[in-house]
N, CA, C and O atoms as a GROMACS GRO file, in nm:
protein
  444
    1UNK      N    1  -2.460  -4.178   0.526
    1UNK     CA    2  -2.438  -4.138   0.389
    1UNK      C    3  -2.465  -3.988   0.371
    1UNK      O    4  -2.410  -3.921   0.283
    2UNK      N    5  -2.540  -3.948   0.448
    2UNK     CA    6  -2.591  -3.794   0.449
    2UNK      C    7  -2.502  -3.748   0.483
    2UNK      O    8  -2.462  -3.664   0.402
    3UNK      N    9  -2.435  -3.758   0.579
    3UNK     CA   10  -2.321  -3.687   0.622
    3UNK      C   11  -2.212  -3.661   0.575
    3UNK      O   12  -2.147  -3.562   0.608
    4UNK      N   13  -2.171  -3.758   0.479
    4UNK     CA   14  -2.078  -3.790   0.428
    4UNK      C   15  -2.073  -3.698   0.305
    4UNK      O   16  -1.966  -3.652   0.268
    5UNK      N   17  -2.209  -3.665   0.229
    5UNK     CA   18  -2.239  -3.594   0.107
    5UNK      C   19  -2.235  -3.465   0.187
    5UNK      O   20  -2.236  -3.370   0.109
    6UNK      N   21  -2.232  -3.432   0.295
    6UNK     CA   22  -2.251  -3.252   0.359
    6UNK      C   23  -2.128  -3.233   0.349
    6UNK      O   24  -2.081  -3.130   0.300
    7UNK      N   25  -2.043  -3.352   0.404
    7UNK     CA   26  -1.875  -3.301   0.408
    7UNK      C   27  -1.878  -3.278   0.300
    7UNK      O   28  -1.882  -3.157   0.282
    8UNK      N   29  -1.878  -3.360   0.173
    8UNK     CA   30  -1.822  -3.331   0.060
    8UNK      C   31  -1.851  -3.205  -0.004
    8UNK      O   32  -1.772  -3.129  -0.060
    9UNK      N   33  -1.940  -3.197   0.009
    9UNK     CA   34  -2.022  -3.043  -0.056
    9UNK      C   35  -1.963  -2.893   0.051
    9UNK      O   36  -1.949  -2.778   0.008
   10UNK      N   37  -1.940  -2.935   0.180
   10UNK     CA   38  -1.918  -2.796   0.230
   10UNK      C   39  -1.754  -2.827   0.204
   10UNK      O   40  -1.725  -2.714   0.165
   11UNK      N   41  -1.644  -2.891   0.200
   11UNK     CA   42  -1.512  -2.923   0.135
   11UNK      C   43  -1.497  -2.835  -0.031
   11UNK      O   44  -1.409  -2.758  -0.068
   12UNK      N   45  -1.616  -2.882  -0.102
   12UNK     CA   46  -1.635  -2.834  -0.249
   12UNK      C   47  -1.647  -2.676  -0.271
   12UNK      O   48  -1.589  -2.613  -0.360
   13UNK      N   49  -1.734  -2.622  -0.172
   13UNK     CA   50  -1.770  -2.492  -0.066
   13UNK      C   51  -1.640  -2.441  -0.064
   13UNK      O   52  -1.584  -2.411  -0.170
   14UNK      N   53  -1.588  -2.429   0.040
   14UNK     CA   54  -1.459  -2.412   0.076
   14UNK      C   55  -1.307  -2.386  -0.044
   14UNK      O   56  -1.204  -2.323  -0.017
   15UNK      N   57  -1.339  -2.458  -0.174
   15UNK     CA   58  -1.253  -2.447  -0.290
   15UNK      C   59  -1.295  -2.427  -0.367
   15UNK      O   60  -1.248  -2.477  -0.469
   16UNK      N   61  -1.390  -2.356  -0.377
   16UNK     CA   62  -1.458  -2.317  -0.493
   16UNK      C   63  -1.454  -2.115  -0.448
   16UNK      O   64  -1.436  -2.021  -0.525
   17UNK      N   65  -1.482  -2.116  -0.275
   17UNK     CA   66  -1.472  -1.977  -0.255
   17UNK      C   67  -1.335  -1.904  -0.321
   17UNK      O   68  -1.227  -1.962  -0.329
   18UNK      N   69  -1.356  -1.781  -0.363
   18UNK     CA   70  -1.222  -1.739  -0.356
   18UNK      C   71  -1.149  -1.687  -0.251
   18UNK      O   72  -1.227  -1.625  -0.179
   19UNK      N   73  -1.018  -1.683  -0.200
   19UNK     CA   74  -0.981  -1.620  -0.093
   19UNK      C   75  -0.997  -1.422  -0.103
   19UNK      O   76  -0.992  -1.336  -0.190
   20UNK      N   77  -1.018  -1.430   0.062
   20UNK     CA   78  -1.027  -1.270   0.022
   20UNK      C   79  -0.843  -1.192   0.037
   20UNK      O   80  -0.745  -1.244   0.090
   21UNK      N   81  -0.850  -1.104  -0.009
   21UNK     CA   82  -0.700  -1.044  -0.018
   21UNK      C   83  -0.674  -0.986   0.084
   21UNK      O   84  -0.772  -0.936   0.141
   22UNK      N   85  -0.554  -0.970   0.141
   22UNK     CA   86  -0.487  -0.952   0.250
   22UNK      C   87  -0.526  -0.806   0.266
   22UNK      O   88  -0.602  -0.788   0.171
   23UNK      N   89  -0.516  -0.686   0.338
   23UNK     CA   90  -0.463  -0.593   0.353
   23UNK      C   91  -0.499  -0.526   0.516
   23UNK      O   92  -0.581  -0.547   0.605
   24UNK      N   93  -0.384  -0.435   0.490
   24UNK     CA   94  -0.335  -0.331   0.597
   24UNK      C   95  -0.477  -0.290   0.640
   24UNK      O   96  -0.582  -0.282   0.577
   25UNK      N   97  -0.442  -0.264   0.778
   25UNK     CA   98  -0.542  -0.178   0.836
   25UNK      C   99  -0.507  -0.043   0.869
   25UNK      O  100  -0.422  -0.017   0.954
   26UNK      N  101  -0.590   0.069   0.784
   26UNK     CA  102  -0.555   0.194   0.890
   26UNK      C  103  -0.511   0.277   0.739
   26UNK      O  104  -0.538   0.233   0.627
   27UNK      N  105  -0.437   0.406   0.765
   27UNK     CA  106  -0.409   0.480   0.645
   27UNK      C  107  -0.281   0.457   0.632
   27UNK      O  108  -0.221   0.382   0.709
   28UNK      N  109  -0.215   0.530   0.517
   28UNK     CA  110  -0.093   0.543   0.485
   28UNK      C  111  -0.063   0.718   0.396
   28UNK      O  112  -0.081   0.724   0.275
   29UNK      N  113  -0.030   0.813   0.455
   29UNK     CA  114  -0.028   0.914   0.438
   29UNK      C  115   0.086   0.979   0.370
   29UNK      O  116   0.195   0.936   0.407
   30UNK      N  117   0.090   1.087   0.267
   30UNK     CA  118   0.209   1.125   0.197
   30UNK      C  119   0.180   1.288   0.179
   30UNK      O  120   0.070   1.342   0.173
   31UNK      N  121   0.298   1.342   0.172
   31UNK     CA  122   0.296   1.510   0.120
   31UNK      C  123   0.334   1.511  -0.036
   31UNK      O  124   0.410   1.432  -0.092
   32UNK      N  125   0.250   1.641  -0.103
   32UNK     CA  126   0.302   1.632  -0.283
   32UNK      C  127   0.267   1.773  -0.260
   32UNK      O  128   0.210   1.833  -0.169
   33UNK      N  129   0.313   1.802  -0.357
   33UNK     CA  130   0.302   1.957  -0.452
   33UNK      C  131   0.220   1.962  -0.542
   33UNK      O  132   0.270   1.924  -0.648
   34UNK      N  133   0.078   2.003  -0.553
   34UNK     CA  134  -0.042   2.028  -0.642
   34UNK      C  135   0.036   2.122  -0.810
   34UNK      O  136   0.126   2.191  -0.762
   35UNK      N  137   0.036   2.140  -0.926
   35UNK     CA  138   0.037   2.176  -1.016
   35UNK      C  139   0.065   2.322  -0.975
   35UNK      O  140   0.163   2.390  -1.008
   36UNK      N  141  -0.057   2.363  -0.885
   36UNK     CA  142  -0.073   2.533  -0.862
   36UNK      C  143   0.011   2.587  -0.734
   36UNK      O  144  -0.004   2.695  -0.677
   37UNK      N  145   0.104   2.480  -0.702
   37UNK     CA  146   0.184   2.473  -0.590
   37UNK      C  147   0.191   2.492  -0.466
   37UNK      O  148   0.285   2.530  -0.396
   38UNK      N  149   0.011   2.442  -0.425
   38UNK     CA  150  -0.007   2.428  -0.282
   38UNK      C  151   0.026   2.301  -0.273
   38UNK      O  152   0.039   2.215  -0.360
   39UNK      N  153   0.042   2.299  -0.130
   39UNK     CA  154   0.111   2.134  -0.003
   39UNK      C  155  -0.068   2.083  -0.024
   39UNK      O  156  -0.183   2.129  -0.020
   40UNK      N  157  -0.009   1.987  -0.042
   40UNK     CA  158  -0.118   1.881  -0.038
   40UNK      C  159  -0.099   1.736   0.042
   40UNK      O  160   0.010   1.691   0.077
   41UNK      N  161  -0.263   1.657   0.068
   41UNK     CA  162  -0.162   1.510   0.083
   41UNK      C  163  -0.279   1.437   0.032
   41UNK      O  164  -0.400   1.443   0.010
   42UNK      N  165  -0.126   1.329   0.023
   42UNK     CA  166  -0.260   1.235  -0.056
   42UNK      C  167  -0.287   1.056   0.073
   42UNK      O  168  -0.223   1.036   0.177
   43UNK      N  169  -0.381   0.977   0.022
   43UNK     CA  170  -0.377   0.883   0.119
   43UNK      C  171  -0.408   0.762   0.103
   43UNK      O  172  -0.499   0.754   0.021
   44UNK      N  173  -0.363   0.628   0.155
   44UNK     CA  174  -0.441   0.472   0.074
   44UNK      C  175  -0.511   0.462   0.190
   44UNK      O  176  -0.456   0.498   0.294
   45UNK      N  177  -0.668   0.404   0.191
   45UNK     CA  178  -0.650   0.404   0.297
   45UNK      C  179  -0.723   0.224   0.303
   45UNK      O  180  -0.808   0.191   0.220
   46UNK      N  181  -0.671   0.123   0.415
   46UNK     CA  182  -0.679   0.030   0.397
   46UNK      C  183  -0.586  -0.088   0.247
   46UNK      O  184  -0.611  -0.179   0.168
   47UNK      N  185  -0.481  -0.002   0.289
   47UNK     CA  186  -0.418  -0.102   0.112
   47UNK      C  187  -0.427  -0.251   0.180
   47UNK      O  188  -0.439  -0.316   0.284
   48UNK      N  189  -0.403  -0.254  -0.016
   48UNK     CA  190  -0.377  -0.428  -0.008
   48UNK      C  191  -0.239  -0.433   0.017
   48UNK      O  192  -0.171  -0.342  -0.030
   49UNK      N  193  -0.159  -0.563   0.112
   49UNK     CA  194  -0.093  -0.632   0.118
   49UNK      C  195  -0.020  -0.720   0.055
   49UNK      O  196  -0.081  -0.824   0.030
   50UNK      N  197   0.123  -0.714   0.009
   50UNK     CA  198   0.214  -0.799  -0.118
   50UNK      C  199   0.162  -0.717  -0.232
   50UNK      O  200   0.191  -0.794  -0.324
   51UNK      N  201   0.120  -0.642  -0.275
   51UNK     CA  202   0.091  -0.589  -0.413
   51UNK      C  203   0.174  -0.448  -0.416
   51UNK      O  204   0.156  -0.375  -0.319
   52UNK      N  205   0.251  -0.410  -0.503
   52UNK     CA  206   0.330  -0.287  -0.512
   52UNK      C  207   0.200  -0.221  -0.530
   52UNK      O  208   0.094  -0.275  -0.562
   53UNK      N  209   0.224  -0.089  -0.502
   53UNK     CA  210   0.105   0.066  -0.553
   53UNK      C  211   0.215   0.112  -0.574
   53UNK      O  212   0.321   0.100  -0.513
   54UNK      N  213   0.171   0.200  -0.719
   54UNK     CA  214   0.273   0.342  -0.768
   54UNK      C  215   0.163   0.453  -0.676
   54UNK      O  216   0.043   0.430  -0.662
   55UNK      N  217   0.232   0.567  -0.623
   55UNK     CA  218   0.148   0.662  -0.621
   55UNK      C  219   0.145   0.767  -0.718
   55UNK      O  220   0.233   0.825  -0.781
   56UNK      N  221  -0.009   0.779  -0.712
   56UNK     CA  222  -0.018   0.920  -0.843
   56UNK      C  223   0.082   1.045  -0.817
   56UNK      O  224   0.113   1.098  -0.710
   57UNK      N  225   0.139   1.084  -1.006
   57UNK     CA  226   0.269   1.168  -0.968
   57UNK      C  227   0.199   1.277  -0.942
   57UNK      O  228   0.085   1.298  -0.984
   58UNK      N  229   0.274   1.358  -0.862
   58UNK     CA  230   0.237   1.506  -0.826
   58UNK      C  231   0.181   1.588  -0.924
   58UNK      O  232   0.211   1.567  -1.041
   59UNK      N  233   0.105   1.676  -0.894
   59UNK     CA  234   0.091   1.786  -0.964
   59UNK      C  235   0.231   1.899  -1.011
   59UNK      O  236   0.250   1.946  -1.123
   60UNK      N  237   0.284   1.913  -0.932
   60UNK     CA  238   0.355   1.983  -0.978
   60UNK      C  239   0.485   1.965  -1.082
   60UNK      O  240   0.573   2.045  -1.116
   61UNK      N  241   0.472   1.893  -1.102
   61UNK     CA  242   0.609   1.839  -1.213
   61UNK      C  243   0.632   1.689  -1.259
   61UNK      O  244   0.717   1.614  -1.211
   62UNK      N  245   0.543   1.655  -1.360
   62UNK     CA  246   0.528   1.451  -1.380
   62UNK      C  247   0.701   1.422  -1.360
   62UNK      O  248   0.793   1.501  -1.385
   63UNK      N  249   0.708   1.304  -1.314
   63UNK     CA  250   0.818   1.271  -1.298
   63UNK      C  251   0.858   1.285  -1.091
   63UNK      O  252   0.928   1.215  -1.017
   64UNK      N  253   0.806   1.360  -1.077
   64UNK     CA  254   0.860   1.453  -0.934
   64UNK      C  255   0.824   1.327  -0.831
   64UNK      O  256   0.736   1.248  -0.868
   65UNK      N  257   0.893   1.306  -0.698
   65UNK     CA  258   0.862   1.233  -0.597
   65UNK      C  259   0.751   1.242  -0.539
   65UNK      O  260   0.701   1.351  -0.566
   66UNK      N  261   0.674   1.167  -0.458
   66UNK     CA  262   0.607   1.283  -0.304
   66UNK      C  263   0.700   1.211  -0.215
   66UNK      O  264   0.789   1.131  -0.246
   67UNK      N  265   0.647   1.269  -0.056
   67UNK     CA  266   0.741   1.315   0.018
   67UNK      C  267   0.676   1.307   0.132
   67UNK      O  268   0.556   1.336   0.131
   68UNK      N  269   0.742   1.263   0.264
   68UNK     CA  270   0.719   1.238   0.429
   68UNK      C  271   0.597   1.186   0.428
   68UNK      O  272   0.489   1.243   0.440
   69UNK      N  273   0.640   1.001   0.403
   69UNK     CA  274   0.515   0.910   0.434
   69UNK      C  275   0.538   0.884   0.567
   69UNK      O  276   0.637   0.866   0.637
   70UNK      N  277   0.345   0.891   0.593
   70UNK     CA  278   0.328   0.865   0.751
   70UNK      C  279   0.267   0.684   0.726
   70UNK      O  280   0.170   0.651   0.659
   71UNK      N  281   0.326   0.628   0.776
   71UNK     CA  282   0.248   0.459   0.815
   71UNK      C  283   0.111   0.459   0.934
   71UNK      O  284   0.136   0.420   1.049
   72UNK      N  285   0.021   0.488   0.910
   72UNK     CA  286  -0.072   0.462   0.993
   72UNK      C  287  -0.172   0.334   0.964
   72UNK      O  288  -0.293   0.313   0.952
   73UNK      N  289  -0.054   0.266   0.960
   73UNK     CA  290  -0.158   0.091   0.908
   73UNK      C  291  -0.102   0.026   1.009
   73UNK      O  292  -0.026   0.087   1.084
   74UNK      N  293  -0.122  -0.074   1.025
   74UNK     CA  294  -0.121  -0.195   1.127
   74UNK      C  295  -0.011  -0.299   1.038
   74UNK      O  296   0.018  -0.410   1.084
   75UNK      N  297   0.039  -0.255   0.919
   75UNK     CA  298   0.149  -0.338   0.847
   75UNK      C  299   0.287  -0.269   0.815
   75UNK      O  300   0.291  -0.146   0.813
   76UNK      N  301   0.370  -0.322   0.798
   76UNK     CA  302   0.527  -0.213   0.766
   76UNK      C  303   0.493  -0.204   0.655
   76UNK      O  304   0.428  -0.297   0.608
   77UNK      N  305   0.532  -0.071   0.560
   77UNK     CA  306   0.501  -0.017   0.479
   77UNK      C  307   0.660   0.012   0.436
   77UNK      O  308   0.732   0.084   0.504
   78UNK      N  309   0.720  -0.078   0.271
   78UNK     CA  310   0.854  -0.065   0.209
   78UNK      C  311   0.805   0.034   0.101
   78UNK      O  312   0.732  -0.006   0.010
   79UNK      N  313   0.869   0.239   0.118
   79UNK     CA  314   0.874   0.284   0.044
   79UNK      C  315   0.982   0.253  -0.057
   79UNK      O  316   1.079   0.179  -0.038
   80UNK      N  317   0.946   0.334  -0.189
   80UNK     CA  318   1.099   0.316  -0.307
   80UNK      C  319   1.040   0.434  -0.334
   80UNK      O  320   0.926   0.477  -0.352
   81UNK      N  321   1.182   0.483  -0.332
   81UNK     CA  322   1.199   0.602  -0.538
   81UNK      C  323   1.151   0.598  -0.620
   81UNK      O  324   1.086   0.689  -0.670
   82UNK      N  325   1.170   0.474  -0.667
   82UNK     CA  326   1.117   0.447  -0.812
   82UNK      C  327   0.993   0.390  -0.829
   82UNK      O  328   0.959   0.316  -0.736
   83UNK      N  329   0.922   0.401  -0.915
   83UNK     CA  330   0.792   0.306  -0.972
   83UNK      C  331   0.827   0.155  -0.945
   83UNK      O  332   0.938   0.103  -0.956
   84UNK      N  333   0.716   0.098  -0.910
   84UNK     CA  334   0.690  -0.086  -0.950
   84UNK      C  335   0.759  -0.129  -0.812
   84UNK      O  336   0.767  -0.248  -0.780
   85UNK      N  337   0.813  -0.013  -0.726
   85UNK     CA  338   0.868  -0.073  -0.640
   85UNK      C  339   1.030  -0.156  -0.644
   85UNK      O  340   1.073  -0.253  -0.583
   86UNK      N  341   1.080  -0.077  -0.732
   86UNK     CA  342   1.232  -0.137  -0.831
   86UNK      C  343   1.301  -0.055  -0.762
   86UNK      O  344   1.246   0.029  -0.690
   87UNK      N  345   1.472  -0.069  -0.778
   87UNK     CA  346   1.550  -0.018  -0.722
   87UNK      C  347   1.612  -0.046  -0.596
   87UNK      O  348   1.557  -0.137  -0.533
   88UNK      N  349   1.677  -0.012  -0.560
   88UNK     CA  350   1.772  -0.018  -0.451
   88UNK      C  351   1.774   0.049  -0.329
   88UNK      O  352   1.821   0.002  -0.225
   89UNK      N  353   1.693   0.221  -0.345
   89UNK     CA  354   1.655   0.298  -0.278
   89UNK      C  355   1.496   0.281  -0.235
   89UNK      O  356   1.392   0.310  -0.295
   90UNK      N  357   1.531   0.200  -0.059
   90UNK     CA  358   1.365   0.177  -0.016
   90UNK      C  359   1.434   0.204   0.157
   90UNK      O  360   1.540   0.184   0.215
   91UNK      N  361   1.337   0.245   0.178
   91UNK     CA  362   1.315   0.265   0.326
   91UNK      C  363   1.186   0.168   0.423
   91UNK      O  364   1.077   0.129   0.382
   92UNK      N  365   1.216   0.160   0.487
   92UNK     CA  366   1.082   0.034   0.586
   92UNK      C  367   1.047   0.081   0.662
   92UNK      O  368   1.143   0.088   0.739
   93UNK      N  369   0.916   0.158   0.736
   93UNK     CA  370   0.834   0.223   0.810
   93UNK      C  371   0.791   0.136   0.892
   93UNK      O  372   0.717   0.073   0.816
   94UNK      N  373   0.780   0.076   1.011
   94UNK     CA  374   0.734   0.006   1.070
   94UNK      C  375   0.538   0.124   1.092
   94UNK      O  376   0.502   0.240   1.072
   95UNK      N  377   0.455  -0.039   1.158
   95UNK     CA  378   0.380   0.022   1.160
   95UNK      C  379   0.343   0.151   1.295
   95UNK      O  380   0.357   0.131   1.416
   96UNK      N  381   0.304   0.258   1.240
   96UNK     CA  382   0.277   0.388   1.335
   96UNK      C  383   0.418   0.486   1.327
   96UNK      O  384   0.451   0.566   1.415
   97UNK      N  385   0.487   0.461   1.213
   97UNK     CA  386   0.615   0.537   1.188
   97UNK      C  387   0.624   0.642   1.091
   97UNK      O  388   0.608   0.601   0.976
   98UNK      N  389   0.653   0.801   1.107
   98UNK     CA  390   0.648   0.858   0.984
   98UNK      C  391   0.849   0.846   0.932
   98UNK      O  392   0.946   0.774   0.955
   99UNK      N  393   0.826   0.932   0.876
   99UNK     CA  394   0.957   0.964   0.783
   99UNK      C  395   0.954   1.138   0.775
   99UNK      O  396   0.847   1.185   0.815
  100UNK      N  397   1.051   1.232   0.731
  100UNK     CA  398   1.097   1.344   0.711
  100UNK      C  399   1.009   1.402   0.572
  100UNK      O  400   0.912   1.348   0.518
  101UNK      N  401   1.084   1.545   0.533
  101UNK     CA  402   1.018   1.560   0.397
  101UNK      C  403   1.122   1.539   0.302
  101UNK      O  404   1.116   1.571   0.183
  102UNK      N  405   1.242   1.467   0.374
  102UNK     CA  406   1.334   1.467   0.300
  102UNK      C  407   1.366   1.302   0.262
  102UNK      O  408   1.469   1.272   0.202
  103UNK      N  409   1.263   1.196   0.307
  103UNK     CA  410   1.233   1.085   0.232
  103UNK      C  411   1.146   1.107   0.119
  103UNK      O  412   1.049   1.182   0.128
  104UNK      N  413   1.172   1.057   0.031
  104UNK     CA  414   1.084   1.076  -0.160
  104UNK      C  415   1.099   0.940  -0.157
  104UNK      O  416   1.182   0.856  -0.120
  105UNK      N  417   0.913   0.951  -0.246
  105UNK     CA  418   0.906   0.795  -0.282
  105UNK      C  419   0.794   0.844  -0.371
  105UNK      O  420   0.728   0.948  -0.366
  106UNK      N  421   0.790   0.688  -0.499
  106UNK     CA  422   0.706   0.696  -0.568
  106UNK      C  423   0.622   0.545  -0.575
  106UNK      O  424   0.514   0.515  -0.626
  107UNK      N  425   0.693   0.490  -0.522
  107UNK     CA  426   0.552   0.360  -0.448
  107UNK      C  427   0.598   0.296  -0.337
  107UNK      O  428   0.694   0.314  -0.262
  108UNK      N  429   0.528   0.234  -0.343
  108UNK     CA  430   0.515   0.136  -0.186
  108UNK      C  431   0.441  -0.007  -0.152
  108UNK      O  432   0.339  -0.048  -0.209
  109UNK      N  433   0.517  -0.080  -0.038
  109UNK     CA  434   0.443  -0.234  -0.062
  109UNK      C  435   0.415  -0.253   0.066
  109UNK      O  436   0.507  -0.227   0.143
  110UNK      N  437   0.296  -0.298   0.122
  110UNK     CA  438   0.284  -0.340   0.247
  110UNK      C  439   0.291  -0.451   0.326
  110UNK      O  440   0.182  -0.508   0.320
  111UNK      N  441   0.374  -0.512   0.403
  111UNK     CA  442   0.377  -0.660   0.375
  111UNK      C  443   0.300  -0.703   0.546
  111UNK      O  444   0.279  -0.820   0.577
   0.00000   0.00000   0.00000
């Protein structure tokens, strides 16, 4: 009977934990233009996995892209153009892959 109440309770254990969230291992690296118009970069480092990120817009002009993401995660990394991860324009970085300065993106999903 004892035993029987341990299963139940470490089963109860088990669904009651919450799961922990997926994510990438490693960085994910980008170039932007600061306001005062030095090269800058910015970086996630360890993202979460299935969740879009917008990245913060540049300094130099709201609205403006950043530019030549490096994938240094252990997951493929789907840039877009656009916010929310919308649109039509996305590129797929496998992991340990950069891109040019002539890829622009304004978020990204790691799957």
């Amino acid at each position: 009977m004892a035993a029987t109440g341990a299963a139940c309770s470490a089963v109860a254990l088990l669904l009651a934990a919450p799961g922990s969230a997926s994510a990438a291992t490693g960085q994910f690296r980008y170039a932007y233009t600061t306001a005062e118009g030095y090269e800058a970069a910015g970086f996630l480092n360890n993202p979460t996995s299935g969740e879009c990120i917008n990245l913060p817009a540049p300094g130099a002009a709201p609205g403006t892209a950043s530019r030549a993401p490096r994938n240094r995660t252990d997951a493929t990394a789907t840039v877009f153009l656009n916010a929310d991860c919308e649109g039509d324009t996305f590129y797929t970085l496998p992991p340990g892959a950069s891109a040019s300065d002539r890829l622009l993106l304004r978020s990204v999903v790691f799957s």
